[in-house]
MARKOLNU-865722 format. One record per residue (C-alpha): residue in one letter; z, x negated, y. Coordinates in steps of 0.05 Angstrom, whole numbers, plus 5000, padded with zeros to 4 digits. Layout:
<atoms>
AZXY...
</atoms>
This chain:
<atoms>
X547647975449X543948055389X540347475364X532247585325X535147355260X540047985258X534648395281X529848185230X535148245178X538549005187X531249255210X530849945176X524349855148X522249335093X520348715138X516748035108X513447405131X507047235084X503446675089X497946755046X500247225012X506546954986X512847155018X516046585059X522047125080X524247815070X530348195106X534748685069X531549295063X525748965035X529948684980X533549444974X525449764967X524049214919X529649224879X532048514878X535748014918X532847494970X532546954923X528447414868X522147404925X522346744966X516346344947X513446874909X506347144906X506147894936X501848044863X508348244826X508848764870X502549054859X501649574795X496549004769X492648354782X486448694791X489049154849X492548554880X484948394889X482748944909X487349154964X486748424986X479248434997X479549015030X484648945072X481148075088X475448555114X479348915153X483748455188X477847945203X475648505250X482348775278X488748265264X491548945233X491749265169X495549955137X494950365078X499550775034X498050474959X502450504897X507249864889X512149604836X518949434840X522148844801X524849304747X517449474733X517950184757X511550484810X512550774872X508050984933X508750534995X507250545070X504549775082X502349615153X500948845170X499348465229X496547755213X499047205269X492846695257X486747115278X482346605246X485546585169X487747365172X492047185110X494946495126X501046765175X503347435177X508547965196X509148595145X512049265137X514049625077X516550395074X518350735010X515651425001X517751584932X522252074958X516552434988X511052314933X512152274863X507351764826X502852044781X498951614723X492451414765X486650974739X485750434793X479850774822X483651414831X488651124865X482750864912X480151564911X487351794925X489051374982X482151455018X481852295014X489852205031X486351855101X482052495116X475152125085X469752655056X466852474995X460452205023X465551685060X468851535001X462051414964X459750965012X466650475027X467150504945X459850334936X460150974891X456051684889X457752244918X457952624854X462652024831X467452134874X467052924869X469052824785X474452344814X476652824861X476553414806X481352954758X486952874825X486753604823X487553634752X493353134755X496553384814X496154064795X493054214861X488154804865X484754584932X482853894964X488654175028X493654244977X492353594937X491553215011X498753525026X501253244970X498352634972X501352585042X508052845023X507453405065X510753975037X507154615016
</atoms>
């Protein structure tokens, strides 16, 4: 039989244990997304993954919101690996003390850079980015951004721009890695 431990550890997705946002253990493919051994991430806050401090923020805020409501939290948002290099990520969470959503929790990490290349995004298009990736209309966006319409339609013009899409389908496809 199979004990948790080797389950946890040859998991083929990205598995760690947070609490509060530092990670208290990872398992291997993790450590292969990453780009480091286990000993590079133990007792480490999760902001060196993230493309900046500010972001590390962000997300966080938005995904406290969240998870006060549900326990639960996913998004696809752009990480960075140890060596410094970006990449898109698939990051789903599930906190284990309801009352402190951040104090104990169980996470998932899948690289998608296979399936999305990373393009240089301001921090707000990458908001922009992930939320029209989700299906949102631009009156949506507005309003979880706290931004106008007509913000979000200039932001939207610039990920076509940069994406070299000619359509919002075509810039949602490949913002979902969905091929063409």
């Amino acid at each position: 039989m199979i004990d948790d431990d080797t389950l946890f550890q040859f998991a083929p997705t990205g598995l760690a244990l947070l609490e509060n946002r530092v990670i208290r253990r990872c398992n291997a493919r993790f450590c292969e997304i990453f780009g480091g051994p286990e000993v590079a991430f133990i007792g480490q806050a999760t902001a060196r993954l993230y493309p900046s401090d500010k972001e590390f923020e962000r997300i966080g805020a938005r995904g406290l919101a969240v998870m006060r409501d549900s326990g639960r939290y996913d998004d696809e948002r752009i990480m960075r690996r140890l060596d410094g290099t970006l990449f898109w990520c698939r990051v789903r969470g599930q906190s284990l003390t309801p009352e402190a959503p951040f104090a104990r929790g169980v996470w998932s990490f899948a690289d998608l850079s296979s399936e999305r290349p990373v393009v240089q995004l301001t921090a707000r298009e990458r908001e922009v980015a992930m939320l029209t990736a989700r299906g949102l209309t631009s009156k949506e966006i507005g309003r979880t951004l706290g931004l106008s319409y007509r913000t979000i339609e200039v932001h939207r013009a610039r990920l076509l721009e940069k994406f070299g899409a000619r359509k919002l389908p075509e810039l949602v496809a490949k913002l979902s890695g969905m091929p063409l």
